[in-house]
N, C-alpha and C positions, 0 to 999 in steps of 0.2 A: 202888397209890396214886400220882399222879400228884404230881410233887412243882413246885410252880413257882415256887420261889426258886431259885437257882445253888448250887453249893455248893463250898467247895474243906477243903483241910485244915487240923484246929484247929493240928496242929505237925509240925516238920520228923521226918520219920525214913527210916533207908536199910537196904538190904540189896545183899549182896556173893552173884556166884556166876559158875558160867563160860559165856561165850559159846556156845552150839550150833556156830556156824561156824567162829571164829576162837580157840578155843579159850584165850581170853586170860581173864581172872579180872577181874571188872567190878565195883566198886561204883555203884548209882544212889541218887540220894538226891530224896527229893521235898520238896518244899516247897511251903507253902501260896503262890498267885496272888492277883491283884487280878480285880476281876468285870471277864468279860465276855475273860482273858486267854485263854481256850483250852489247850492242851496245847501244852508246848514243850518240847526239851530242849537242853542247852548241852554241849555235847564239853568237858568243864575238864581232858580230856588235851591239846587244841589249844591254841595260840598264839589267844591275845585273845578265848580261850572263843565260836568262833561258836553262833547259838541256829538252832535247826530247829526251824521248825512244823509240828506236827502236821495236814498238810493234803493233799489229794488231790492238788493240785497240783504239789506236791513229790515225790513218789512214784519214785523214780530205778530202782528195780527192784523186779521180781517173784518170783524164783527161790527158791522155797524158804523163804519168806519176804516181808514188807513191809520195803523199804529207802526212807527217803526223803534229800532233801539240799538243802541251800539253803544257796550261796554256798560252796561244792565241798566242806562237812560234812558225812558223812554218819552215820543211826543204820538201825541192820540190826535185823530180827527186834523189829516194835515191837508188833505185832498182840495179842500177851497181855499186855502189862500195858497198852494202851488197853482193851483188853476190860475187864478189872477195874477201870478208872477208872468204865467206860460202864454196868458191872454194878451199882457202887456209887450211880450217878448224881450224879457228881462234875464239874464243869464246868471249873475251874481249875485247875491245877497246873505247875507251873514242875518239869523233871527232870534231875537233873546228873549227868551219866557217865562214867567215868573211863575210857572205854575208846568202840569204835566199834558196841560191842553193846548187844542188852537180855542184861540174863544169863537162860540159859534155865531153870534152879531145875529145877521137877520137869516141866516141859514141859506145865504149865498156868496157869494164871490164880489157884489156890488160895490160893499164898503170898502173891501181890503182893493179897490181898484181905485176907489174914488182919495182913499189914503194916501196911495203910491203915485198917483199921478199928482195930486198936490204936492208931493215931497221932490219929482222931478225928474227925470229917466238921463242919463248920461250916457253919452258913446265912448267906449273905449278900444285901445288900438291895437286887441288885437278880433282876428276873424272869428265867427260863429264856428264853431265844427258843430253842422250837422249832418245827423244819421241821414243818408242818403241809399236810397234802398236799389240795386241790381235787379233785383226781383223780389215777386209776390210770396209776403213771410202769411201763413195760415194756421191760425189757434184753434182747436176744437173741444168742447167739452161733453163726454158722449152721456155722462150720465144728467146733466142739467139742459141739454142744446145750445148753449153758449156757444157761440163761433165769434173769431175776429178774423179780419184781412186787413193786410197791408201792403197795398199798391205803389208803386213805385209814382211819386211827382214831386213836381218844380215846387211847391209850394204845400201845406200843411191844410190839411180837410178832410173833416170827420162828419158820416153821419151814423145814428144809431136806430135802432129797434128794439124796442119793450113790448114784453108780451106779461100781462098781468091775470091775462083770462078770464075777468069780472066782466060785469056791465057797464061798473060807474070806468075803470081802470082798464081798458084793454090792451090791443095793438097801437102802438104810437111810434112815431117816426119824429127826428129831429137831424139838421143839416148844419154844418159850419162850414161854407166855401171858403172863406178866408180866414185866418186866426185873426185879423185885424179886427172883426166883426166881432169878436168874441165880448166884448164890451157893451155894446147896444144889443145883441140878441141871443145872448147866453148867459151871462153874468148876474144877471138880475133872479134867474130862477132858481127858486126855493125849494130845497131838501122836502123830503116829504114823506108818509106813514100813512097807515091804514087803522082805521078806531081800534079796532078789536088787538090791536098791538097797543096798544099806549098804556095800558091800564097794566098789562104784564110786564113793559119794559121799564115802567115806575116803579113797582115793587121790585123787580130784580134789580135796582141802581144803577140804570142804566141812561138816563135822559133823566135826571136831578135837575140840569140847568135848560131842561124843557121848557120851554113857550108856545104858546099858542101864534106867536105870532113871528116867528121865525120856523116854520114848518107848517105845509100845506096838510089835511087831514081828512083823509079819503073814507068814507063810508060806504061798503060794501054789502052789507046787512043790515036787515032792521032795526032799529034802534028804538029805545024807548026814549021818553022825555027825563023818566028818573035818570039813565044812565046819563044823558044829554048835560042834566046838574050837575051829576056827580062827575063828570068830566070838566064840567066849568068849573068846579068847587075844588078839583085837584091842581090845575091851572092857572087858579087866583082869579076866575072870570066872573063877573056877574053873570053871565047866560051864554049858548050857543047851541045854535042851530043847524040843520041840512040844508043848503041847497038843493035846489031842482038839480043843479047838474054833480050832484050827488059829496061834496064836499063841504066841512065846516065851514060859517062865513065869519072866521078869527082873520082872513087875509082875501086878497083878491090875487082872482089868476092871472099871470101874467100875461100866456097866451094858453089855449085849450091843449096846448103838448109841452105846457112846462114842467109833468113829470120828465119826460124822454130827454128834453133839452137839460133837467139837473143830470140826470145819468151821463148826457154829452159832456158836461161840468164834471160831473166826476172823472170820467174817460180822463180827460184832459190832467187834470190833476195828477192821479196815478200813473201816467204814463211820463209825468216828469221825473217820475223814477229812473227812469232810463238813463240820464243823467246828458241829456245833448238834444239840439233844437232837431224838430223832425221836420223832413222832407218825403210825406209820404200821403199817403186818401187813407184813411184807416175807417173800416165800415165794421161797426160791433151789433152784435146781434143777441138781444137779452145780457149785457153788462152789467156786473157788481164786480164790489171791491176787490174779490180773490181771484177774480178770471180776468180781471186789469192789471193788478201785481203780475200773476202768471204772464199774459201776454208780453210787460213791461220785458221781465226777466229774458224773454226769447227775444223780443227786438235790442235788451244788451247783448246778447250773444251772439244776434249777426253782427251787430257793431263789431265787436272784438274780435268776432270770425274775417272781416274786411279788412280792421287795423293791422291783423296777422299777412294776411294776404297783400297789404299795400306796401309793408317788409321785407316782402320776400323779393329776393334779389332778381332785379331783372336786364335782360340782355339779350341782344340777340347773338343764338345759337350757332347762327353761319357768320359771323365776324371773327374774323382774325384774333385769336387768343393775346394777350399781353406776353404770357409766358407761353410757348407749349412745353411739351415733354424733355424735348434735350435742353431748352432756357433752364426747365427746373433742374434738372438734372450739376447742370453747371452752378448752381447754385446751392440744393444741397448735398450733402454728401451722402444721404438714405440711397439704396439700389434696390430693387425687386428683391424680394417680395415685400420688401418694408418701405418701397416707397410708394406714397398714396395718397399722390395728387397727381394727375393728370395736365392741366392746364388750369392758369393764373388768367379772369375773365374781365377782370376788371382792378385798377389799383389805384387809390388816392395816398393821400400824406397821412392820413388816418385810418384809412381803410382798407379793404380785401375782398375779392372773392374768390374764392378757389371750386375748384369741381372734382371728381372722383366718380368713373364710373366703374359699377361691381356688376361681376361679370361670376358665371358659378367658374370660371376657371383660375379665382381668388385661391390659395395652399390651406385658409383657414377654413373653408368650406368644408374640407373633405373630415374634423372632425366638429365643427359648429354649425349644425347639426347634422349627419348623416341624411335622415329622415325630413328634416326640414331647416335649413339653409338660413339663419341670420348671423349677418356682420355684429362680430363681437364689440359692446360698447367703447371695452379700451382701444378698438383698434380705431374707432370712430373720431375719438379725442385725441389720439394722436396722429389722424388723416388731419382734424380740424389747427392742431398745432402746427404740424409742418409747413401750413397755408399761412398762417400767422408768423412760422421762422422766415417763409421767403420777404414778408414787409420790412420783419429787421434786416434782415441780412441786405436788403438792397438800402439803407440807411448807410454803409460802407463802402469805401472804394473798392475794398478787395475781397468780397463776401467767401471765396474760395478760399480762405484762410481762415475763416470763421468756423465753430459748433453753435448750436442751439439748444441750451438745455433746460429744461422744466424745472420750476422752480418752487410751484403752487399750483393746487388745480381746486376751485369752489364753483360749489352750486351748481354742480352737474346734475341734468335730467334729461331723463330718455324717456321719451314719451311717445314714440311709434319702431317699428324696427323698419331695419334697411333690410333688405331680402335680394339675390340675382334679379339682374334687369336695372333695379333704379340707379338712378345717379344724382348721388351728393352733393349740394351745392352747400360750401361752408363760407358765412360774412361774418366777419370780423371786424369787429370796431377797436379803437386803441380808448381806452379808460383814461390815461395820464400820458403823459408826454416822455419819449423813451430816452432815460437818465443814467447815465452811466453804463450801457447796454442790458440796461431792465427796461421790460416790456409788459404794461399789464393791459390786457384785451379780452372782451366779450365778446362772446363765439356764437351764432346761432346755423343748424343742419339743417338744411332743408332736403324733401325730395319732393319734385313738383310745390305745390302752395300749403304743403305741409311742415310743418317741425318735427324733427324725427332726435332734436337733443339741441341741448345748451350749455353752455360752461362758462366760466371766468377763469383764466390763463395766465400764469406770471412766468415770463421766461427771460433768461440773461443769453445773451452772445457774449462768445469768450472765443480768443484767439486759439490755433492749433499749436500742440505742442511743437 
């Protein structure tokens, strides 16, 4: 069931356990967000409590774990309790930590679900914005074979593929049709390691708040019984042994692909980086932590490549202009070659779009640039203002008596050129309400579903002498 309100939590609650890495003893505490706040969490062990967003961009390392950091805070190991948020389809949540870790509980996603649902899911009013995908986004990684896809669907379903190349560990496959399922048939499995890593990754500081019984522990090679002790003895175990099916018996398996299915856990996790519910079949192929961040990273930049696109002013082409060419004319007082707007496409009480097509038979071509032809940015800013004088000037009864004059101009960027052929579409939005014939408006250039420049515009109308 596809759910499209937001949701976050009816009330606060927390739980205490120890770091996998840093072996410190962590309380987090959740609490219910405002829409639309995303995942966040506050170090309340730091000075002036900095907050870290849960966001791909922030992502400070990969090792062993998802670390992210914003403004030199960092939280370590955050991958399974965003899973359980993304499981539950939870959008909001504010997270306080009293430490630099997630505590790793049983080294899955279980508890922090069985937490959250006891504290109580609430719907909030306003919609979900999910990524919704046009078409198939494709991640390749050529020196590791890492591939991801993501498929355009109505609905959120992930399967994966691990290739570990042993006997005990090989080829595994694991499926999520529904994110609803994520709770009965993902949630539950266990983080996991191979022997001949634990004894290295102890001395280096790395799994201090190791257990044996929050991490599944694959044996790959021969083992002797001495080592067998001295693993139990590092662990705080009386004993531990191999399985027939080649595994410590410190825990029992969930199901014979609960490595693949924690990587689908992981999947899930990291890709809540992205920061928006997905609507898409995402199929990963040999997945860890830096080629999920990476993936994360590109499905936000279709995002933003969409939002840009769903901006861009549209209209259709063969309708009857608001203004054409002599409307504008009667209204400003610019003449060729300085006038440059063409036709008025659309017009509200706050808005504008104007158009401008450039043609090489433009006067500034012939010395910008001989050799290669782009519209000069100043003249770009003042095509985009003159689009922005006709909204004031028709604010008047008698706009023919009116000038339009510049007043401010901020945060201008050009960030593709105009060249012969395209045609300029300029929307304008009004910032504040126009007071005393001051005008302050946000300008965005498009050509076709690109931005080719932006600005902020302050202008006054003032009567002629």
């Amino acid at each position: 069931m596809v759910i499209e309100k937001q949701r976050t939590l009816k009330q606060e609650t927390q739980i205490s356990g120890i770091g996998l890495h840093t072996g410190k003893n962590i309380t987090i505490t959740f609490k219910p967000a405002a829409e639309n706040y995303g995942f966040r969490f506050v170090r309340t062990d730091l000075k002036d409590n900095p907050i870290i967003k849960a966001d791909a961009q922030n992502v400070a390392d990969t090792a062993r774990g998802t670390t992210i950091e914003q403004g030199g805070a960092r939280v370590y190991t955050i991958e399974h309790v965003l899973a359980a948020l993304i499981g539950l389809q939870i959008d909001n949540v504010l997270m306080e930590i009293t430490g630099p870790e997630i505590p790793i509980l049983d080294g899955s996603s279980k508890l922090f679900i069985a937490l959250l649902e006891k504290a109580g899911i609430e719907e909030q009013n306003v919609d979900k914005d999910y990524l919704e995908l046009n078409e198939t986004i494709t991640y390749k990684n050529e020196e590791t074979g890492v591939e991801f896809i993501a498929i355009p669907s109505d609905t959120y379903r992930l399967s994966v593929m691990v290739d570990y190349g042993t006997d005990v560990l090989g080829m595994q496959f694991a499926e999520l049709n529904k994110i609803e399922d994520f709770k009965d048939e993902i949630a539950g499995a266990k983080t996991f390691a191979f022997f001949h890593e634990l004894e290295y990754l102890y001395k280096n500081g790395l799994i201090k708040g190791g257990d044996l019984n929050n991490a599944l522990v694959f044996v790959n090679t021969a083992v002797s019984q001495e080592e067998l002790d001295k693993m139990a003895k590092l662990f705080g175990k009386p004993s531990v042994a191999v399985t027939e099916k080649g595994y410590l018996n410190n825990v029992e398996l969930l199901a014979n692909n609960e490595p693949a299915r924690h990587k689908l856990l992981d999947v899930i996790g990291d890709l809540a980086l992205v920061g928006q519910p997905l609507k898409a079949h995402i199929i990963a192929k040999k997945p860890g932590h830096f080629n999920n961040v990476e993936f994360a990273k590109l499905l936000k930049k279709a995002s933003s490549n969409k939002k840009k696109l769903k901006e861009t002013p549209q209209f259709d082409a063969s309708s009857k202009p608001v203004f054409d060419i002599n409307a504008i004319m009667k209204l400003l007082p610019h003449r060729p070659p300085f006038l440059l707007v063409d036709r008025i496409l659309q017009m509200a009480e706050n808005e504008i779009i104007g158009s401008k097509n450039v043609t090489m038979n433009e006067s500034f071509f012939v010395g910008h640039f001989p050799e290669e032809p782009v519209m000069p940015g100043v003249l770009q800013i003042e095509a985009m203002a003159q689009a922005g004088g006709i909204l004031i000037l028709t604010t008047v009864p008698d706009p023919e008596n009116y000038l339009t004059y510049f007043m401010k101009i901020d945060n201008v960027k050009f960030r593709n050129k105009v060249v012969p052929g395209d045609t300029l579409f300029f929307k304008l939005n009004l910032l504040s309400p126009i007071r005393r014939g001051i005008c302050q408006m946000k300008g965005i250039a498009y050509v076709g579903n690109k931005i080719v420049m932006e600005a902020e515009l302050m202008a006054q109308i003032s009567k002629k002498k």
